[in-house]
N, C-alpha and C positions, 0 to 999 in steps of 0.2 A: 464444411466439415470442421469442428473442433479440434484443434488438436494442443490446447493449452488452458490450464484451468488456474485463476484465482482468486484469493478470496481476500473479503471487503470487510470493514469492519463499520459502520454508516449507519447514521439513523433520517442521515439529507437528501431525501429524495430526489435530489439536484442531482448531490453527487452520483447517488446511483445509479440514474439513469443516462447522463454521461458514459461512467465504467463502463454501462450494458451497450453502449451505441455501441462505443469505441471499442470493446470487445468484441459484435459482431462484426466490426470492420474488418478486424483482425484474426477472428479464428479464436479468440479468448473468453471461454464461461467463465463468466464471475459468481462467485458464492457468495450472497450477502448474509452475514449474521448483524444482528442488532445490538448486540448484548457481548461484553466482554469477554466474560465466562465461555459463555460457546466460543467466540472468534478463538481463543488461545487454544481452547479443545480441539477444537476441527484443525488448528496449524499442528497442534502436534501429534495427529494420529493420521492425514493426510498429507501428501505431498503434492503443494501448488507449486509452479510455477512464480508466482508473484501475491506478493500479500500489499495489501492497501488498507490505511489504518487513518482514521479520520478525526482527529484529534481536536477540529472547531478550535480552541481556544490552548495551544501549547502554555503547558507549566511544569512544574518537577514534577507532578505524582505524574502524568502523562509520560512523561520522560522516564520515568519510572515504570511504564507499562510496558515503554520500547522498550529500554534495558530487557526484558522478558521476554518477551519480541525476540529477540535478537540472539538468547540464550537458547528457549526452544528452537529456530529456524537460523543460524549463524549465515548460511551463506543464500536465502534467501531474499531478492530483489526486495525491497521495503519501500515503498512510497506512503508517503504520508500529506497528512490534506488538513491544511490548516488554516486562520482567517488573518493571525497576525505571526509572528516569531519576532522575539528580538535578536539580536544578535549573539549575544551571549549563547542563549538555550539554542539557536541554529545550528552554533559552533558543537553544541553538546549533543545534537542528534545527529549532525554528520558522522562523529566522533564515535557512534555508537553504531558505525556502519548502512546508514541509512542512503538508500540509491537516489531520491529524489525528494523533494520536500516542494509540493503544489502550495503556493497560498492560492486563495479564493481573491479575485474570482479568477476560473483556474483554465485558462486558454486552451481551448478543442486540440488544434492545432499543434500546442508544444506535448500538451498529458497524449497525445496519438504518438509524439513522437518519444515520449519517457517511457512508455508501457511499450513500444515496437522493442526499446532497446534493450529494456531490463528482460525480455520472452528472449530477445537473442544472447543478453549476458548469460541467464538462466540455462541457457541451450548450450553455451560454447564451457559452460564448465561441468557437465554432466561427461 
């Protein structure tokens, strides 16, 4: 039985199909959009649980989508999945509230245990 829904923003059918394990593990539908435009749409007219934003290659204008991100859903779980981060712009997406930041390649084992915690963060401040 489901009883937590998130949603994905992905075009890595890696990633996604990861999300989808490890959400059946757990009891978590994931919503995948493809596309920017819907992902931001569907965050701001339904209530996930947990948003996952997959950003391949972090740089400002990305950092510039979280900002938005963040503005629509403030106090929503944010994990994001990326291939490198430098330090700097790490610094700028923690800063911008972000629960978890995956680089690739993104270990089963720790993403089962970032998505357990941010469904419990999500749960203990409702």
């Amino acid at each position: 039985m489901k009883f937590s829904t998130a949603i994905i923003l992905s075009q890595d059918l890696e990633i996604i199909r990861l999300c989808d394990e490890i959400g059946d593990e757990i009891g978590m539908r994931i919503e995948r959009i493809p596309e920017l435009a819907d992902f931001l749409l569907a965050l701001q007219e339904k209530d996930y649980e947990v948003a996952l934003f997959d950003c391949m290659h972090m740089d400002d204008i990305k950092l510039s989508w979280v900002k938005v991100v963040r503005k629509i859903r403030p106090k929503i779980p944010l994990i994001i999945f990326s291939d490198e981060v430098n330090q700097k712009t790490g610094g700028k997406i923690y800063e911008e509230g972000t629960f978890h930041l995956c680089l690739r390649p993104v270990q089963r084992k720790v993403f089962r245990d970032v998505l357990s915690a941010a469904i419990a963060l999500k749960h203990s401040t409702i």
